[in-house]
C-alpha positions as CSV (number, residue, x, y, z in Angstrom):
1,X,109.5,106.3,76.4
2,X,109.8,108.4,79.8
3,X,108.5,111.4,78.2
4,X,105.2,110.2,78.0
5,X,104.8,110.4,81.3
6,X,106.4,113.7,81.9
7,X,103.7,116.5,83.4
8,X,106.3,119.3,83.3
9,X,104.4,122.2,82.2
10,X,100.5,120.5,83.1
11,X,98.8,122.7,85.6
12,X,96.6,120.2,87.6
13,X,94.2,120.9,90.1
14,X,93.6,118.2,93.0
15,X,90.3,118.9,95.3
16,X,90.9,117.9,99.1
17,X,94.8,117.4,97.6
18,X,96.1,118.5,101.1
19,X,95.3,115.2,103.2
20,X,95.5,111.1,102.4
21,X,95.3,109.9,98.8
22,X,94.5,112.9,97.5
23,X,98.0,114.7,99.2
24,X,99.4,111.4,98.1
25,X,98.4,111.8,94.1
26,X,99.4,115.6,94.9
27,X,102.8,114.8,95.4
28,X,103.1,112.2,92.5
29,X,102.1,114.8,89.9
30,X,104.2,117.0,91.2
31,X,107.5,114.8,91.0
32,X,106.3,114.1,87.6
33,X,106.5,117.7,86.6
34,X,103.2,119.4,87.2
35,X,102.5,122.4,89.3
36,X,99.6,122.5,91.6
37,X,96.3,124.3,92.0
38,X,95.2,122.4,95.5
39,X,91.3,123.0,96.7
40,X,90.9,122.1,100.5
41,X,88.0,122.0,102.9
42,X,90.5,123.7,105.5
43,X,94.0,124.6,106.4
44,X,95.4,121.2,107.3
45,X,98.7,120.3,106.2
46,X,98.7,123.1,103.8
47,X,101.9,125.3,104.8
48,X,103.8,121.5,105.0
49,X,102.7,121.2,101.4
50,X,103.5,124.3,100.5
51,X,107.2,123.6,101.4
52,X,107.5,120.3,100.3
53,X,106.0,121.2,96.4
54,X,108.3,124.3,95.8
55,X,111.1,122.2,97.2
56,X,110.7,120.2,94.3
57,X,110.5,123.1,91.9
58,X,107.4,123.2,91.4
59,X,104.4,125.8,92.3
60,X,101.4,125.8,94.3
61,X,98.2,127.8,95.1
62,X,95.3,127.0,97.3
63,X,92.0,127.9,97.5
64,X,89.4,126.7,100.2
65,X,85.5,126.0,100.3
66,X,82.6,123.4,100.7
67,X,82.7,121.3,97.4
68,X,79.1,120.2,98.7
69,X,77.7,123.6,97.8
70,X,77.2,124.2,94.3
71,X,78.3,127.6,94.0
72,X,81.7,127.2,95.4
73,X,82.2,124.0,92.8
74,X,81.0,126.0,90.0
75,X,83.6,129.0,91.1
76,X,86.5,126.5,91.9
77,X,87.8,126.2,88.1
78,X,87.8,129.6,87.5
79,X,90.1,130.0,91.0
80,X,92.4,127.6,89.1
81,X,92.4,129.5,85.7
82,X,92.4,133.0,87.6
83,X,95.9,131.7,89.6
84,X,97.7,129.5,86.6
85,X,95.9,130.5,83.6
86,X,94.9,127.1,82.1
87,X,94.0,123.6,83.6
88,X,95.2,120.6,81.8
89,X,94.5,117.8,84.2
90,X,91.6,117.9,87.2
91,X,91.5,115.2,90.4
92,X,88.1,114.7,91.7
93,X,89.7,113.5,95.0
94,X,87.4,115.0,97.7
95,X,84.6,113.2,99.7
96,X,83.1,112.0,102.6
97,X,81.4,108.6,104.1
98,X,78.8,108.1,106.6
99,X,78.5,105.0,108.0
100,X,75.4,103.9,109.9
101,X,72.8,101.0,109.6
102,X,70.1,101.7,106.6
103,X,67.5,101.8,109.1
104,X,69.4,104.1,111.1
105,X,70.7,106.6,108.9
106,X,69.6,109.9,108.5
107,X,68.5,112.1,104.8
108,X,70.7,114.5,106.2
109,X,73.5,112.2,105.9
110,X,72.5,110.3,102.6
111,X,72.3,114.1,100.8
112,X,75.8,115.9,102.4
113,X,77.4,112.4,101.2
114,X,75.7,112.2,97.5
115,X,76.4,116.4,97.4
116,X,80.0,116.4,98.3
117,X,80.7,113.0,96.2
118,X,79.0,112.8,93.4
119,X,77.1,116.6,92.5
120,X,80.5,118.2,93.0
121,X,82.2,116.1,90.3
122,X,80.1,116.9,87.4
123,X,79.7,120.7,88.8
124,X,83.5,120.6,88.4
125,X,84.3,118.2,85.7
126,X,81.8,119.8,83.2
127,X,83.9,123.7,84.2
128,X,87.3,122.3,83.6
129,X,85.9,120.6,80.7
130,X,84.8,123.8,79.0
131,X,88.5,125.5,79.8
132,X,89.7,121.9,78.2
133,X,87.8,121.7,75.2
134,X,89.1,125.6,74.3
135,X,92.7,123.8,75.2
136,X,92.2,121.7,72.7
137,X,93.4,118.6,75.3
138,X,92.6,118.4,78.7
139,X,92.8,115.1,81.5
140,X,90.1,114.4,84.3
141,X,90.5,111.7,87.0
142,X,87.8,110.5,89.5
143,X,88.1,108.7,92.5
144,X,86.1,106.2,92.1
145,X,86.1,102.6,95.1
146,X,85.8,99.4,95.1
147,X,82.3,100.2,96.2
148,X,82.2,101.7,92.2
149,X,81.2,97.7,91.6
150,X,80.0,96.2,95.0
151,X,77.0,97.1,97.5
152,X,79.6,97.1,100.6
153,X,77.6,97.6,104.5
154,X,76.6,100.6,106.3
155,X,77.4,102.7,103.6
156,X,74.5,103.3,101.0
157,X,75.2,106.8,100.3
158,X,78.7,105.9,99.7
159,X,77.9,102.9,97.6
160,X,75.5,104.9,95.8
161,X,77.6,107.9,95.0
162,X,80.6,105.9,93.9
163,X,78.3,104.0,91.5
164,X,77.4,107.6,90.3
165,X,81.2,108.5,89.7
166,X,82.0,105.6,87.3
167,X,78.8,106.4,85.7
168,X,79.8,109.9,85.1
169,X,83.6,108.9,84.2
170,X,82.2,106.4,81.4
171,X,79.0,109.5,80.4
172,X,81.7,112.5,80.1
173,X,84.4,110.3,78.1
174,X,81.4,109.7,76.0
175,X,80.8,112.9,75.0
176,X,84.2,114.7,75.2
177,X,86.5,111.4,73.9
178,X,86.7,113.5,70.2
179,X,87.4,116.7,71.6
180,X,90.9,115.4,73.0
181,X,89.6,115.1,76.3
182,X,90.2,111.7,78.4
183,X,88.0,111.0,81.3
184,X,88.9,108.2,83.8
185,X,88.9,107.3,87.4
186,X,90.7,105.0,90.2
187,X,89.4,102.9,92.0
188,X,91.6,102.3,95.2
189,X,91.0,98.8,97.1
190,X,91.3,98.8,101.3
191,X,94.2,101.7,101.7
192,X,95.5,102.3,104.8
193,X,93.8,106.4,105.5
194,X,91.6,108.3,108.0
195,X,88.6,107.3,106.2
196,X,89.1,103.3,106.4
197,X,91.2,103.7,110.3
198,X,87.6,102.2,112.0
199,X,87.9,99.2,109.5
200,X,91.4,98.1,110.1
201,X,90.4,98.8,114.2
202,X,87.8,96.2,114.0
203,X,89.9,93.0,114.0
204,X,86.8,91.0,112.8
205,X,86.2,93.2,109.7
206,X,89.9,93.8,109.2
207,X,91.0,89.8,109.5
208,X,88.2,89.4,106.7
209,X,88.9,91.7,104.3
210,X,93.0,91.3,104.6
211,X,91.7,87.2,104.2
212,X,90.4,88.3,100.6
213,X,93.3,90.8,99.2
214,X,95.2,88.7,97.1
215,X,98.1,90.6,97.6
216,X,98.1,90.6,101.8
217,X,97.8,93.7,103.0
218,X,96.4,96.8,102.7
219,X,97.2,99.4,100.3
220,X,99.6,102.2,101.0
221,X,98.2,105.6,99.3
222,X,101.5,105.4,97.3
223,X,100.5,102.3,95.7
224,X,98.2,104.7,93.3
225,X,100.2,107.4,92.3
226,X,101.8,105.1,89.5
227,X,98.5,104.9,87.8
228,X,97.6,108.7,88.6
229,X,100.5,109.6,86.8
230,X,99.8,107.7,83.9
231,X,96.5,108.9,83.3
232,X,97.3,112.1,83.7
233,X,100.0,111.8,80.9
234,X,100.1,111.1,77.4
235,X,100.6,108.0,78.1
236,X,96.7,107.3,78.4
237,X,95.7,109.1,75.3
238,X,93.7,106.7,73.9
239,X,92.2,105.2,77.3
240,X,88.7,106.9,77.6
241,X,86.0,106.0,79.6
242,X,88.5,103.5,82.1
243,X,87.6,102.4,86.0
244,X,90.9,101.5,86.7
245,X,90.8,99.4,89.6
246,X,94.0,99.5,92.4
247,X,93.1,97.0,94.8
248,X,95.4,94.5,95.5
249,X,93.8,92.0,93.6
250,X,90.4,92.2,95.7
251,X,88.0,92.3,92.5
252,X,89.1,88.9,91.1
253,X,89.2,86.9,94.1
């Protein structure tokens, strides 16, 4: 039954793949066969990747830009196809968060964070899924958060745009579920990265949310390549439309 899971061959395209869970998932896909088309917001940790994915056997290309500018969404599938030629599997990985009070926070903030996380993914999700439906098969993963289901604090443009990406997982799967095309997303819990480091360095806030993880600690960015794997493979051929929550057990406490 290994085979199912086996990406040798897949051509899959991970946006800000060169840092935290998204370099995580990267590397996951890669191991499991596929070759890389990574989209970054800048230089870090690239040439490190670079070595580490052709170790393996595997290629890689890069191209870098603001997702949070529409043109350079709409352009970034056609870097993909213009370097590999096809794109089987797509990884809406990149975003941002801006925390701040609601009464504090500035439009500026709420639109880069809504731009970047939420008009990005269908800019790029409805590209690859015009390459996919000529395919004739095709895979597209979103990040999606615990904040996919719950209101969270100091984070409305997060919470906001992360209720956007599950909408858009479950609206796309919709419509491109008979073409051969599956559309999910993971949600991570609390995972140990950059993003969450001023969380885990507030011992108040980081005592209560490790009190309500079932499983005791926070998540390690390998703790989702399992399920990145699987949905990128044949394995998840009839599983459309999916929030698949990796979390530690936080949603059912």
């Amino acid at each position: 039954m290994l085979h199912m899971f086996d990406l040798t061959g897949k051509v899959a395209m991970v946006t800000g793949g060169n840092m935290g869970i998204g370099n995580a998932l990267a590397i996951g896909l890669a191991k499991a066969g596929a070759d890389l088309f990574i989209y970054t917001y800048d230089q870090t940790n690239v040439e490190e990747m670079k070595k580490e994915v052709e170790g393996l056997g595997r290629k890689i290309a890069f191209a870098s830009g603001d997702l949070s500018k529409e043109e350079n969404a709409m352009a970034a599938i056609d870097e993909c196809i213009k370097a590999f030629g096809k794109i089987d599997i797509l990884v809406n990985n990149a975003g941002t968060i801006k925390r701040s009070p609601l009464l504090e926070g500035s439009n500026a903030d709420w639109q880069s964070v809504i731009d970047l996380n939420l008009s990005s993914i269908y800019y790029l999700s409805k590209c690859a899924a015009k390459e996919m439906v000529n395919q004739g098969e095709g895979k597209i993963i979103n990040i999606a958060s615990m904040l996919s289901f719950q209101g969270g604090k100091f984070v409305p443009s997060y919470t906001a745009s992360k209720h956007g990406v599950a909408g858009l997982t479950k609206a796309f799967a919709n419509e491109l579920a008979d073409k051969n095309i599956q559309i999910n997303a993971i949600a991570p819990g609390y995972i140990e990265t950059a993003n969450t480091a001023p969380i885990r360095a507030d011992e108040k806030r980081n005592n209560e949310i490790l009190s309500r993880i079932p499983a005791g600690r926070w998540g390690q960015t390998s703790d989702l390549v399992g399920g990145a794997i699987f949905l990128a493979s044949s394995a998840s051929n009839y599983v459309n439309g999916h929030i698949l929550a990796i979390d530690g057990g936080w949603l059912v406490r």
